[in-house]
C-alpha positions in Angstrom: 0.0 0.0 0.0 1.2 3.9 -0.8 0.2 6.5 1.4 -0.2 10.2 0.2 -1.5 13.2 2.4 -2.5 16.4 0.4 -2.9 20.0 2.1 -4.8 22.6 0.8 -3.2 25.2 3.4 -6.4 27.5 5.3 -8.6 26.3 2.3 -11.3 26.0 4.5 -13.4 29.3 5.3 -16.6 30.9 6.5 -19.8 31.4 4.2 -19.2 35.0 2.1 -22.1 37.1 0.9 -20.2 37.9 -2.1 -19.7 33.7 -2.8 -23.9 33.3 -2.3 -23.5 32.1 0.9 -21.3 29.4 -0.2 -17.5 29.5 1.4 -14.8 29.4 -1.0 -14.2 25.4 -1.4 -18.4 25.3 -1.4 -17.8 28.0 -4.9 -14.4 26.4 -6.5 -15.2 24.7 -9.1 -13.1 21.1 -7.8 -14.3 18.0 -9.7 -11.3 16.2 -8.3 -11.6 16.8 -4.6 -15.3 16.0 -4.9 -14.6 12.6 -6.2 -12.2 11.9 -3.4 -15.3 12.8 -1.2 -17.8 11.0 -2.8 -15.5 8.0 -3.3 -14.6 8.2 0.2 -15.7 8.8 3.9 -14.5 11.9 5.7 -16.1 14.3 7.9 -14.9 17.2 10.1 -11.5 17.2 12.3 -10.7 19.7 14.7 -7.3 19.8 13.5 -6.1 22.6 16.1 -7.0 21.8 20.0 -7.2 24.3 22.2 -4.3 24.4 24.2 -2.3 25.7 20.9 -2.2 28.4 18.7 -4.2 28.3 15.5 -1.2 28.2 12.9 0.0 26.1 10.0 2.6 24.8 12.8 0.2 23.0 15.0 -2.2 22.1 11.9 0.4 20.4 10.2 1.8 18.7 13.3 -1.3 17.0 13.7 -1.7 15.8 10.5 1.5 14.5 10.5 0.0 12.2 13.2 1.7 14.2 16.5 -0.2 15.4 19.2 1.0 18.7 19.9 -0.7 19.0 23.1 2.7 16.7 23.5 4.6 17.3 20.6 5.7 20.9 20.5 7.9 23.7 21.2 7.0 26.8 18.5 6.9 27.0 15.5 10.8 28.4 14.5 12.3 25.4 15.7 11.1 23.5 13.1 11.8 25.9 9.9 15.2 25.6 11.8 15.1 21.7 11.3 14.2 22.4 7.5 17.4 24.5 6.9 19.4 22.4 8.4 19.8 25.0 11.2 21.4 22.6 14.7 20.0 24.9 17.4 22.2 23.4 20.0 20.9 23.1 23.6 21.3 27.1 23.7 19.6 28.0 21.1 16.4 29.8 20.1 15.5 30.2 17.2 12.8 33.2 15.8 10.8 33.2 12.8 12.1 36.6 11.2 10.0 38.2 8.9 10.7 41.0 6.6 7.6 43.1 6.6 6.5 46.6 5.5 5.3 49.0 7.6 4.0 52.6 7.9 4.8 54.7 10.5 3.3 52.6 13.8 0.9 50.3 11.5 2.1 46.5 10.3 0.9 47.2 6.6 2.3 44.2 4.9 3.8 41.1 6.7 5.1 39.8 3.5 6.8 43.2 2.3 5.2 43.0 -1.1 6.3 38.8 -1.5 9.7 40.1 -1.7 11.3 37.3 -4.2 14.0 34.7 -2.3 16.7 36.5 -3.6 16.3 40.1 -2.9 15.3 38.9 0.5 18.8 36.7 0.7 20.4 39.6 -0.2 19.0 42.1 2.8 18.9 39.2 5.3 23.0 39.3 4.4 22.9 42.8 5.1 21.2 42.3 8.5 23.7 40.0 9.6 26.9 41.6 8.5 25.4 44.7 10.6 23.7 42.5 13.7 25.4 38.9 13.7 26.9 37.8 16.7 28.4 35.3 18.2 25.6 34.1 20.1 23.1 36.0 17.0 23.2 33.9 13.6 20.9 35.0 11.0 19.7 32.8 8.2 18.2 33.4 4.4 14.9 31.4 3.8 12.2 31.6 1.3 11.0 34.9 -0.1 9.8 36.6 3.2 10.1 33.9 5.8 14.0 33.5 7.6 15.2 32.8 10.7 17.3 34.0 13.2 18.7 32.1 15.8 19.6 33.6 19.0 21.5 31.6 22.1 20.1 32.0 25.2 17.5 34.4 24.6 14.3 34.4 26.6 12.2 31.6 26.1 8.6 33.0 27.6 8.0 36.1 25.3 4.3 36.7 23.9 4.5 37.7 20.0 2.4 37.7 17.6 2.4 36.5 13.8 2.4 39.3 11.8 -0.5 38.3 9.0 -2.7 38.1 12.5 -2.1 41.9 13.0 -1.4 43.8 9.6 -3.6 47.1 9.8 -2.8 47.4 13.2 -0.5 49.1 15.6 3.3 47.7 15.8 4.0 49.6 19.1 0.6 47.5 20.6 1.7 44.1 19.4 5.5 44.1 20.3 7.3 40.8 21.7 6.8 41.1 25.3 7.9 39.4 28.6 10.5 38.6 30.8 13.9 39.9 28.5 11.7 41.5 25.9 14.3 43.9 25.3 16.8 42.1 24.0 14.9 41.0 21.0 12.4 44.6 20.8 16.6 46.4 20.2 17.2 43.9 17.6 14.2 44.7 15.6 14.8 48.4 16.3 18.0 48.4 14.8 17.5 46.5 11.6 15.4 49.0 10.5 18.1 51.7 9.5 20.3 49.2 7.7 17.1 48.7 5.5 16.3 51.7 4.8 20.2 52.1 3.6 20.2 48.8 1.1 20.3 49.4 -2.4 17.9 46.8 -2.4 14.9 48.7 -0.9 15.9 51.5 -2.6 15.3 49.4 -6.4 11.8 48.4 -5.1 11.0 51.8 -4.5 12.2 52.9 -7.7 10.0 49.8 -9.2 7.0 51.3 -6.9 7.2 47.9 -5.0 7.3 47.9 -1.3 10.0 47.8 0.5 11.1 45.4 3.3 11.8 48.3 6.3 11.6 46.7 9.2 11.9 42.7 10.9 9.5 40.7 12.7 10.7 38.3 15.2 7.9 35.7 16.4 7.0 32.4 17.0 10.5 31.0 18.8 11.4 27.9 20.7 13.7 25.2 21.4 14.6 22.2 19.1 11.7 19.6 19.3 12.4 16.1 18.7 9.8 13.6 17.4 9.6 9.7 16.7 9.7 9.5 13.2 7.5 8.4 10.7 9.5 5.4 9.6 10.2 4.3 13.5 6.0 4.3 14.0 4.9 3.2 10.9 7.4 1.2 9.1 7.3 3.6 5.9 9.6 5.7 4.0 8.8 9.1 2.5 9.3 12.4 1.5 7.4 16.1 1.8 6.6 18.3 -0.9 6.9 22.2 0.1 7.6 25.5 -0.4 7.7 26.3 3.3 10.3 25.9 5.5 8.1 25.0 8.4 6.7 22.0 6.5 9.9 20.7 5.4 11.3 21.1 8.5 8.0 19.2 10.3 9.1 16.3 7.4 12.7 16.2 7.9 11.4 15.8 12.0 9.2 13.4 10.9 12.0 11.4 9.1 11.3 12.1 5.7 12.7 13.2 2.8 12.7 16.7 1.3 11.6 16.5 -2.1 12.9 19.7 -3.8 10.6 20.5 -6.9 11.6 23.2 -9.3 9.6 26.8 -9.3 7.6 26.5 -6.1 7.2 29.7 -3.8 4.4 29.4 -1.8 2.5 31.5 -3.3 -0.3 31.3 -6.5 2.7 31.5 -8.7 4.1 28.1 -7.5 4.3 25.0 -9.9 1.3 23.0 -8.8 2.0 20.7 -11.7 5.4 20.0 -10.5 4.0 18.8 -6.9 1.7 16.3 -8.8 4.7 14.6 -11.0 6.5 14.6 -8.1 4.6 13.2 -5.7 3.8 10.6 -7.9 7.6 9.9 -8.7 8.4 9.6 -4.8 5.7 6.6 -4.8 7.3 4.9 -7.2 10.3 5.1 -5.0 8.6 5.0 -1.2 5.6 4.0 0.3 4.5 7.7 1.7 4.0 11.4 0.5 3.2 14.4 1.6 2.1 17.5 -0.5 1.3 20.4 0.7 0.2 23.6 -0.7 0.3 27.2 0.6 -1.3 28.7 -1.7 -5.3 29.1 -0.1 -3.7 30.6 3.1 -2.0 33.2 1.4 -4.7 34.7 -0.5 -7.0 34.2 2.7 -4.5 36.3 4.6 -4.7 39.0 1.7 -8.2 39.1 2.3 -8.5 38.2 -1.5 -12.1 36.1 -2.2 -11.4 35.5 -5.7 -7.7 34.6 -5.4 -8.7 32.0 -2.5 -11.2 30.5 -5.1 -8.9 30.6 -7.9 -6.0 29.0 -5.4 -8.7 26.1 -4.9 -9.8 25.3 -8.1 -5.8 25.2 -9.3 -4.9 22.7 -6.7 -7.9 20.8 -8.1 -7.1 20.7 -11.5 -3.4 20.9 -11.5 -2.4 18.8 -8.2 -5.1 16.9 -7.6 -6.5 15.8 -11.1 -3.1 14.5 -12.3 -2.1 12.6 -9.4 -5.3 10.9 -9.5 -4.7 10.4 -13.4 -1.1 9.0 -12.2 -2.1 6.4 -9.8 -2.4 3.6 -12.3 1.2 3.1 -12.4 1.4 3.1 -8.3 -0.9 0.3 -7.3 -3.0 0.0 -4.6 -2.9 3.6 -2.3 -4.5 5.9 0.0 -5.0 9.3 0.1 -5.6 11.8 3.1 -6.7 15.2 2.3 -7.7 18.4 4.8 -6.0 21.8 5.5 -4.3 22.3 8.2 -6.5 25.3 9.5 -9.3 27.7 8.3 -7.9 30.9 6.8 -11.1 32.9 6.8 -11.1 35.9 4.3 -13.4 37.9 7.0 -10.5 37.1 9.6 -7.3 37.3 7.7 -6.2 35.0 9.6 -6.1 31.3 11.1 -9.4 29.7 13.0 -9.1 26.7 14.8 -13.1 25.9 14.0 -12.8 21.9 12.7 -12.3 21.6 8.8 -13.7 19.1 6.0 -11.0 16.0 5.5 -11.4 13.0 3.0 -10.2 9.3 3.6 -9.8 7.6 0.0 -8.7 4.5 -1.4 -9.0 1.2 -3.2 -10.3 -0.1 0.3 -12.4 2.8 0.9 -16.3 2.6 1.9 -17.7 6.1 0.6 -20.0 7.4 3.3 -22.8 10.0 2.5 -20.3 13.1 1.5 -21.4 13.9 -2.0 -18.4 16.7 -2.4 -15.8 18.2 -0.7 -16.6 21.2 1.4 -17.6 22.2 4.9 -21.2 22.0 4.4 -21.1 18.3 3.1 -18.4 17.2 5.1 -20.9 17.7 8.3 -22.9 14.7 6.5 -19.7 12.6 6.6 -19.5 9.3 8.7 -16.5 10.7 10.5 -16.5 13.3 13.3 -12.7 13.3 14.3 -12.2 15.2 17.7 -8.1 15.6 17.6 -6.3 16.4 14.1 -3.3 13.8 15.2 -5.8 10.7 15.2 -6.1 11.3 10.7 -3.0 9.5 10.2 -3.5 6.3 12.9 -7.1 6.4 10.1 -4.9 6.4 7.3 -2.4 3.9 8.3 -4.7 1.7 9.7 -4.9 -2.3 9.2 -1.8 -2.3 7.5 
């Protein structure tokens, strides 16, 4: 048997006035997801419990099949594991963002989806300037990096920045015991951006500029029982985010590097799909995972969330189902890790629509994927980490 789990990241959502009533899976136009449903059983999970945050770190956690009422330590630590970042037992590591901002208000947490390699290049800047010793800072993916800082404090309250764009920075600043030391380091990337050549060719390009750094989301290294050790499997993960791959590489798997993805609607859906279906010829497990949904929910963008659906349909979703021939017998777990509400702009922890499907399936009365028919589904799943005992199960 082959195993593949696909995430439409924050896909679910809320009914919109402007979609009918419908939310925007309800409105997509997603032939291929509804067959899964109606082929298979499902129902609603509530993916995020309450002890945790509502974020792509916890969602995906439990989907990967951890608990992380057990299982967790922030979010940072594991886009750490994904660069191949060793924290040490010292270390804490920081989701850095590069943002855009306007006087006191967060305007932009992305700063325009700065590309990967103007953002390499500032995030070099930042560290020639603010690297340490005991600071290390490290290029990610477009707007996302990390910065790794030994010692620092460990209790601080911060905020993700797509939670609070609109809104004031001064208001939302990382605070607690040693809230300083980070709050000075944030302070003073800010006129070694507003120096760099790079900003000043956005400007010129009437793009916006990354001006200032977000630090959020920090912790210590978390170690897991992998995959392979629980389930006897190999695998691989298929992402443009850091914090995914890293979650996989935790998990035991492989990264599968795919050509032209960004986490964004640009990314090459159709290169997750060939693949995904390439690592099954090879291993027994998969997981894809697309950002896509989240982003335009964070943006606030209706059509764009619809149009991010309806192009993991046809361009993930439809081919790997047209692929499976060659793989043989396999199963196939799909649900987001969160809502990403377009009302909200950002994550929910209210439970979201997932699909079991297989050649051993028994379809249930779903008759298409979506939040309003998954509430007819068989399967009423009260913790997100149980999906994967559901998937593997009997085997």
């Amino acid at each position: 048997m082959k195993y593949m789990v696909l995430v439409p990241d924050g896909a679910a959502d809320y009914p919109l006035d402007e979609l009918g009533g419908q939310t925007p899976l309800e409105a997509a136009q997603t032939p291929n997801m509804d067959r899964l449903a109606r082929e298979g059983v499902g129902g609603m999970v509530q993916m995020i419990p309450a002890e945790r945050p509502p974020g792509s770190d916890v969602g995906n956690l439990e989907i990967f099949g951890y608990d992380t009422r057990v299982h967790y330590t922030g979010r940072s630590p594991l886009e750490a594991a994904s660069m191949g970042v060793d924290l040490g037992a010292e270390g804490i590591a920081f989701r850095m963002n590069l943002i855009y901002r306007e006087g006191d208000t967060l305007i932009d947490y992305s700063a325009g989806h700065i590309e990967s390699e103007e953002a390499g290049e500032l995030v070099a800047e930042l560290a020639a300037e603010l690297g340490q010793e005991h600071i290390r800072l490290y290029p990610g993916v477009q707007y996302r990096h990390l910065l790794v800082y030994d010692n620092a404090p460990e209790q601080l309250l911060s905020y993700p920045p797509h939670d609070i764009m609109d809104q004031s920075i001064s208001a939302h600043l990382p605070a607690g015991k040693g809230q300083e030391k980070i709050r000075v380091l944030m302070e003073a990337a800010e006129p070694i951006l507003a120096a760099s050549p790079v900003n000043a060719a956005r400007i010129a390009r009437g793009e916006r500029p990354a001006n200032a750094i977000w630090l959020w989301g920090s912790g210590r290294a978390l170690t897991l029982q992998t995959i392979p050790q629980r389930f006897g499997i190999s695998g691989g993960v298929i992402s443009a985010v850091d914090l995914v791959r890293g979650i996989g590489k935790s998990a035991g798997l492989e990264v599968i590097e795919v050509p032209d993805i960004t986490g964004y609607l640009d990314t090459n859906f159709e290169g997750k799909a060939e693949y995904a279906l390439a690592a099954l010829t090879q291993g027994d497990f998969v997981y894809v995972h697309v950002e896509a949904p989240d982003e335009a929910g964070h943006n606030g963008d209706v059509q764009a969330k619809v149009k991010a659906i309806e192009d993991f349909d046809g361009r993930v979703v439809a081919p790997i189902l047209a692929g499976l021939d060659r793989i043989g017998p396999c199963r196939i777990l799909m649900a987001p890790d969160h809502r990403t509400p377009i009302a909200l702009r950002t994550h929910s922890r209210d439970p979201v629509p997932f699909v079991l499907w297989g050649t051993d399936a028994e379809p249930d009365a779903m008759v298409a994927y979506g939040e309003k028919p998954a509430e007819q589904g068989s399967m009423q799943v009260g913790h997100g980490h149980l999906l994967m005992q559901y998937l593997m199960a009997n085997d």
